[in-house]
C-alpha positions in Angstrom: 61.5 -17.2 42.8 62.3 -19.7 40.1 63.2 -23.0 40.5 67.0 -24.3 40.4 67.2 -25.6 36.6 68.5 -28.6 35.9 72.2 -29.0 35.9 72.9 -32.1 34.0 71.1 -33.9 31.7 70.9 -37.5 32.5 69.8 -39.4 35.8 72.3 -41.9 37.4 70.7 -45.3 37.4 73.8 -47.6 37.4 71.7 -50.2 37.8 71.5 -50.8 33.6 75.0 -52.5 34.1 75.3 -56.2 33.6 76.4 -58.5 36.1 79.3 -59.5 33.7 80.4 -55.7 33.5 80.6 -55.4 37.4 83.3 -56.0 39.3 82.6 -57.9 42.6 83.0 -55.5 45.1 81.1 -53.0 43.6 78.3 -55.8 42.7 77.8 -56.7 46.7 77.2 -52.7 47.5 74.8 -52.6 44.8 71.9 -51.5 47.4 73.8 -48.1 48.2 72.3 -45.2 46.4 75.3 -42.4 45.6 73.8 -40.3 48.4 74.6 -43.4 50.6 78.7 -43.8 49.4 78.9 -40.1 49.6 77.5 -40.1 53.0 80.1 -43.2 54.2 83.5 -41.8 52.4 82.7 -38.3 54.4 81.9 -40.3 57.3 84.8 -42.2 57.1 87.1 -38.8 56.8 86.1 -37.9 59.1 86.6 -40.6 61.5 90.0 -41.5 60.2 91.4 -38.1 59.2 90.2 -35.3 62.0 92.6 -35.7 64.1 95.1 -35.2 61.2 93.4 -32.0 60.4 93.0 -30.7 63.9 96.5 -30.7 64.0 97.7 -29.0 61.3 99.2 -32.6 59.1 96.0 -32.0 56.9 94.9 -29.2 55.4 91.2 -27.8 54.3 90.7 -27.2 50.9 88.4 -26.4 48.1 88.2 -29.8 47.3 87.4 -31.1 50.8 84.9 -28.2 51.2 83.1 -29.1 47.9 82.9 -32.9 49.4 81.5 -31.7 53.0 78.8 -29.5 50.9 77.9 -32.0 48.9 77.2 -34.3 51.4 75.4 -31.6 53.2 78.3 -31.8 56.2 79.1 -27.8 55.6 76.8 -26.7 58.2 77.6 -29.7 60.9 80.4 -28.5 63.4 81.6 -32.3 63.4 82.9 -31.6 60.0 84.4 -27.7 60.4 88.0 -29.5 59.9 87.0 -29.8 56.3 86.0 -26.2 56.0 89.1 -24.2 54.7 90.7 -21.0 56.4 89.5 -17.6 54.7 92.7 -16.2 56.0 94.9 -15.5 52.8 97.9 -14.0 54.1 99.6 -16.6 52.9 98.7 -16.3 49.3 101.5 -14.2 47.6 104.5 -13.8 45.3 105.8 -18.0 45.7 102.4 -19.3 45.5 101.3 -21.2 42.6 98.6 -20.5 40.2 96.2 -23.5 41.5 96.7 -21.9 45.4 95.3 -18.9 43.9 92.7 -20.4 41.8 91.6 -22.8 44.1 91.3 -20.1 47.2 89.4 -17.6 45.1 87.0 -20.4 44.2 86.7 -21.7 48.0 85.9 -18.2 49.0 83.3 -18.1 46.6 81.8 -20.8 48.0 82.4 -19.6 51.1 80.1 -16.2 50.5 83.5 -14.0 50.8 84.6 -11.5 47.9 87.7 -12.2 46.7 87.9 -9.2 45.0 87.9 -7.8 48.4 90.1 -9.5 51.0 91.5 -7.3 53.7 92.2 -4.6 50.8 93.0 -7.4 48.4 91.9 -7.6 45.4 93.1 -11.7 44.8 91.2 -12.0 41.6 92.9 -9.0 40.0 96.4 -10.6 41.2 95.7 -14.0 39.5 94.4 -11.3 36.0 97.5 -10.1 36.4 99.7 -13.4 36.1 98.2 -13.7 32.1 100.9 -13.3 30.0 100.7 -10.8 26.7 100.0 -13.7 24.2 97.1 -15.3 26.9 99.1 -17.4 29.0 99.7 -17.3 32.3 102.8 -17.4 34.6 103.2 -18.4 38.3 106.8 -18.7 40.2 107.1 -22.7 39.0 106.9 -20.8 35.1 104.2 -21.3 32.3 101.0 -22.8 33.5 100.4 -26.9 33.0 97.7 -28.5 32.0 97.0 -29.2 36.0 96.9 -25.5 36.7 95.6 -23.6 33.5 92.0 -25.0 33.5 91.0 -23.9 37.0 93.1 -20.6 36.9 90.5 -19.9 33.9 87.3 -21.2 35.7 88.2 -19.1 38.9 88.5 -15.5 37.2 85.1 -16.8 34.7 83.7 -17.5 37.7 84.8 -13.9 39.7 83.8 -11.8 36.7 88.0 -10.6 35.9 88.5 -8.4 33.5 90.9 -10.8 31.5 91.9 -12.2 28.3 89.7 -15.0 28.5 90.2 -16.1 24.9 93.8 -15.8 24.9 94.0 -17.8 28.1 91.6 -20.6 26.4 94.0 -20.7 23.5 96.8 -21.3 25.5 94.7 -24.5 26.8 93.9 -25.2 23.2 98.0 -25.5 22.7 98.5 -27.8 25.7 95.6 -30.1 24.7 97.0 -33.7 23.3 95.8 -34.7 19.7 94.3 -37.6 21.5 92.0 -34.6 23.0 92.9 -35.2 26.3 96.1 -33.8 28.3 99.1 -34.4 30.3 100.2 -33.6 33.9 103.9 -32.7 32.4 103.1 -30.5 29.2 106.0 -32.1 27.5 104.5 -35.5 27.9 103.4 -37.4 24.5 100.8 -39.2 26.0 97.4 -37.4 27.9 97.3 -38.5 31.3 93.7 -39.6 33.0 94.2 -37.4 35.8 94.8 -34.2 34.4 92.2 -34.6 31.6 89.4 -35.4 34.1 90.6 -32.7 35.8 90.7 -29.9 33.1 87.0 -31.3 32.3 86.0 -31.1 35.6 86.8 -27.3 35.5 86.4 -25.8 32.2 82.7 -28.1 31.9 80.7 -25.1 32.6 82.6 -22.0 31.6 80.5 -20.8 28.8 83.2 -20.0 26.4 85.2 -23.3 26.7 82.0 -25.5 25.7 82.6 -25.8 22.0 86.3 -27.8 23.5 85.2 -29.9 25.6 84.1 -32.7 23.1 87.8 -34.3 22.5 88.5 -34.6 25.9 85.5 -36.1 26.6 86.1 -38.5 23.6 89.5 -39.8 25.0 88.4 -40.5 28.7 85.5 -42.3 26.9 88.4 -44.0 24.5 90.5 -44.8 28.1 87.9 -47.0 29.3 88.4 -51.2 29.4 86.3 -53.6 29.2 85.7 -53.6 32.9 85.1 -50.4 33.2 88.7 -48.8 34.1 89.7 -45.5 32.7 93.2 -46.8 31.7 95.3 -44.2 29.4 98.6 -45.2 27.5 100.9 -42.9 29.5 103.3 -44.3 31.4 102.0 -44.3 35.1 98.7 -45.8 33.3 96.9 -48.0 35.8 93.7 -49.1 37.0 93.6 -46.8 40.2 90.9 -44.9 42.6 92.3 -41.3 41.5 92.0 -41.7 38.0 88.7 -42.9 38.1 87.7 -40.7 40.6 89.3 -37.5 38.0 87.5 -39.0 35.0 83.9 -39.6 36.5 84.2 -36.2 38.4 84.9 -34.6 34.9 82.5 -36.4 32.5 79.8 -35.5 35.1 80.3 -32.3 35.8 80.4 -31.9 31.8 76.8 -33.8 31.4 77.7 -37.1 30.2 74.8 -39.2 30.7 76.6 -41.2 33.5 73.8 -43.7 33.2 74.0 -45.3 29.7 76.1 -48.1 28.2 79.1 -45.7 27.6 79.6 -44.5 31.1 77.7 -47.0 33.8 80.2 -49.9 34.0 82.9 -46.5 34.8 80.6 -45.5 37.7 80.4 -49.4 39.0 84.1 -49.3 38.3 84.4 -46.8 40.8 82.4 -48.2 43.8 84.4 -51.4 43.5 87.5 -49.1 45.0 85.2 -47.9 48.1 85.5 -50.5 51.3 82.7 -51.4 53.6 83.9 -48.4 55.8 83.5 -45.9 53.5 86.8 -45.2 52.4 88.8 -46.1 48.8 91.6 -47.4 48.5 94.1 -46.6 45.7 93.9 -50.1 43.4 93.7 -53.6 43.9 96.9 -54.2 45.5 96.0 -51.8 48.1 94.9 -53.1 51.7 93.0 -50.1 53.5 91.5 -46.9 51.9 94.2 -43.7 51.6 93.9 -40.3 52.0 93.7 -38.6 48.3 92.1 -41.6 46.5 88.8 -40.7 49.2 88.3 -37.6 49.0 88.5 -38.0 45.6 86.2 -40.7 45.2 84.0 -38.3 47.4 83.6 -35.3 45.0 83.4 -37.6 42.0 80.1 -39.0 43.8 79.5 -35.4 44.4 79.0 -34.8 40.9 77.4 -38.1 40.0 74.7 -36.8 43.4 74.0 -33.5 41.2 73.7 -35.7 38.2 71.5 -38.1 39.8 69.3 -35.0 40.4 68.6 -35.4 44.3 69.1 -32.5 45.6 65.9 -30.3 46.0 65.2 -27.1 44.6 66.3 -24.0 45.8 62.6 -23.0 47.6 62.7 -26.1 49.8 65.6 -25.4 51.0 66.1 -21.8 51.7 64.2 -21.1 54.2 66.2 -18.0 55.9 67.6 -17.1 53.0 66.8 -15.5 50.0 68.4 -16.6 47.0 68.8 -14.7 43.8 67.7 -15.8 40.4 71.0 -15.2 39.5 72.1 -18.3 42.3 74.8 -16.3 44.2 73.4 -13.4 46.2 71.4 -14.1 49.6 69.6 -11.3 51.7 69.6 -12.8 54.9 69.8 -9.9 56.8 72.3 -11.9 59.4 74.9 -12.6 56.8 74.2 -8.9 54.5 72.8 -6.8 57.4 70.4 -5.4 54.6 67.9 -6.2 52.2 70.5 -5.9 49.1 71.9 -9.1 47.2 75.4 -10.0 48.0 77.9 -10.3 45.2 80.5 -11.9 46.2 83.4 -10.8 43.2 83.0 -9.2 39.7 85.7 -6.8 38.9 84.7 -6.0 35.5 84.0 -7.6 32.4 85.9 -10.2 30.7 87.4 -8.8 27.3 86.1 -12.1 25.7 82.4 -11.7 27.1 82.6 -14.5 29.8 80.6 -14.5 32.5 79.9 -12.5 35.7 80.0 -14.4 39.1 75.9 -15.8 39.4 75.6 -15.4 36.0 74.1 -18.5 34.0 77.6 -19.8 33.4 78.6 -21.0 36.5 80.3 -24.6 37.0 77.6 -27.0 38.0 79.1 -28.3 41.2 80.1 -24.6 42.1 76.3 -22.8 41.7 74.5 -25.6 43.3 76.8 -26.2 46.2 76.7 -22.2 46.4 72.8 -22.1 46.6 71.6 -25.3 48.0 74.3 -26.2 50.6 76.4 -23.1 51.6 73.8 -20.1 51.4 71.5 -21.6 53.8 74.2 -22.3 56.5 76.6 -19.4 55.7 76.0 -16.4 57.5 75.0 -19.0 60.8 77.7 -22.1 60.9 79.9 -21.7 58.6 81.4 -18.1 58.8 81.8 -18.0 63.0 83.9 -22.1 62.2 86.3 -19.9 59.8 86.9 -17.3 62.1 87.3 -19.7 64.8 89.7 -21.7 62.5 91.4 -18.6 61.7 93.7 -18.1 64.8 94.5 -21.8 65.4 95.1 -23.3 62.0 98.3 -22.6 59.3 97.2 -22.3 55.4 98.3 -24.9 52.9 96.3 -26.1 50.3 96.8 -29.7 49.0 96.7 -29.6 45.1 94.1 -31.8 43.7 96.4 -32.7 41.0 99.3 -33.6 42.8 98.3 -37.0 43.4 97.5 -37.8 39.9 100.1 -40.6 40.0 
């Protein structure tokens, strides 16, 4: 069985940042490694927001999944509240094009088929919202630049059958000639947030590669002198989420998070987490808040996969069998049968994109998917959904609606 390859290029070693460059908060927790932060901001979710999510205030999500995985929490029955529903009843007509994007991805995640949902075929649905010309359309109208990059990694990522140029053109059209893009299409100026964002999600969708370089050149044009991914749009501030959006983007896409370009951004970032764990929004700010942690969580996701600790797949998988592909597991609990489970892939793209397991897939998705889910799927993780399933209400929080 062949190793995991590597999934970005560089190793994080913030340590290459001058005192001068560091902010003081972020200098006195020099000692944590990223494992370490990860490990605290999860912690402290959990410890401040459970209750929340136990009943019903709070919502699981793909993002809050992808944080509990990454801080190898999926499989821990302390942290099921972060483990979102696989009911999608819900999901229909008035939903918007990042509920669908974002569900199809969780249930990837999750080892579900999301091609095959009670009868449901969800990624053919979402196909189905492309417009003629490539765009697509949800009930709010033409996709933003908030929505359009993950509606395009989800179907990559499920194999559609879609337009996958057209719907990358439409992206092309919403992109800012500063490179980067804006939360309100109409905007002048790109917006931190969304950028980071649309980086984060189109960074390993093998067709989008070649146009990823301008936005990676204006969140690496955003940054101050101490280390602050400021933009010139209006809401531009110094602030957790945007930092959080940009260093979960520029990671995900392989920026080398550890040279003179990047570092002071990372030690930017740890001077918004507390003692406790959590972040908290700016410098104004007197306790951590909700969406700037688990934010600042899956941006030290990615900068954990960048760093390169997690092992590879063979030390890991011990009663699962994981395809070279990176998907499929034949653990006879979770398949019933010695055969590979493929968990979407209605067909081929008309632009040649990539099937679900193929090469292709978004780094924080195929590791998560292999490393930290496959081994704890078919024995934890499935029974907490179905146990989830009768007592909690669906309602996804939208990454991007806290971009300001």
């Amino acid at each position: 069985m062949k190793k995991c390859k590597s999934l970005l290029a560089s190793l994080l070693a913030v340590s290459v940042v001058t005192s001068a460059a560091v902010p003081a908060m972020a200098a006195e927790k020099a000692e944590l490694t990223v494992s370490e932060r990860l490990e605290k901001a999860v912690v402290y979710m959990k410890d401040t927001y459970k209750e929340s999510f136990v009943s019903g205030d709070m919502k699981a999500n793909m993002w809050t999944l992808l944080c509990a995985a990454g801080a190898d929490k999926a499989g821990d029955a302390e942290y099921a509240f972060l483990i979102p529903d696989t009911d999608v009843s819900w999901l229909g007509e008035t939903s918007s094009l990042g509920d669908y994007a974002t569900t199809i991805m969780s249930l990837l995640l999750l080892q579900q088929n999301p091609a095959d949902m009670g009868g449901r075929n969800l990624v053919q649905e979402l196909a189905d919202k492309q417009e003629e010309k490539g765009g697509f359309t949800g009930p709010a109208g033409a996709a933003t630049a908030n929505e359009l990059p993950f509606v395009l990694a989800a179907l990559d990522l499920a194999g559609a059958d879609y337009n996958a140029q057209g719907g990358l053109d439409s992206l092309t059209a919403l992109r800012k000639a500063d490179g980067g893009y804006s939360w309100d299409s109409s905007a002048a100026e790109s917006n931190v947030d969304t950028a980071g964002l649309a980086l984060f999600a189109m960074a390993d969708v093998e067709l989008a590669k070649g146009m990823l370089q301008p936005t990676i050149d204006y969140l690496k044009g955003t940054i101050n002198a101490d280390g602050y991914f400021v933009g010139k749009d209006a809401y531009a501030t110094a602030n957790a989420c945007s930092q959080a959006s940009a260093v979960a983007g520029l990671a995900a896409a392989g920026a080398d998070m550890s040279g003179a370009d990047y570092a002071p951004a990372v030690q930017a970032l740890f001077a918004f987490q507390n003692e406790d764990g959590g972040f908290l929004y700016d410098s104004e700010a007197d306790q951590p808040d909700y969406y700037s942690t688990y934010q600042g969580a899956l941006a030290l996701t990615a900068l954990k996969l960048a760093d390169g600790s997690r092992p590879p797949v063979e030390d890991t998988a011990t009663s699962s069998e994981t395809t070279a592909e990176g998907t499929g597991t034949t653990d006879s609990a979770a398949s019933g049968d010695s055969d590979t489970v493929k968990p979407a892939g209605t067909g081929s793209s008309q632009s040649g994109n990539h099937r679900t397991g193929d090469a292709g897939l978004h780094p924080l998705i195929i590791v998560v998917l292999v490393v930290a889910v496959a081994a704890v799927a078919a024995c934890v993780v499935a029974p907490m959904v179905k146990k989830k399933k009768n007592t909690n209400d669906r309602g996804d929080d939208d990454f991007s609606d806290s971009d300001e």
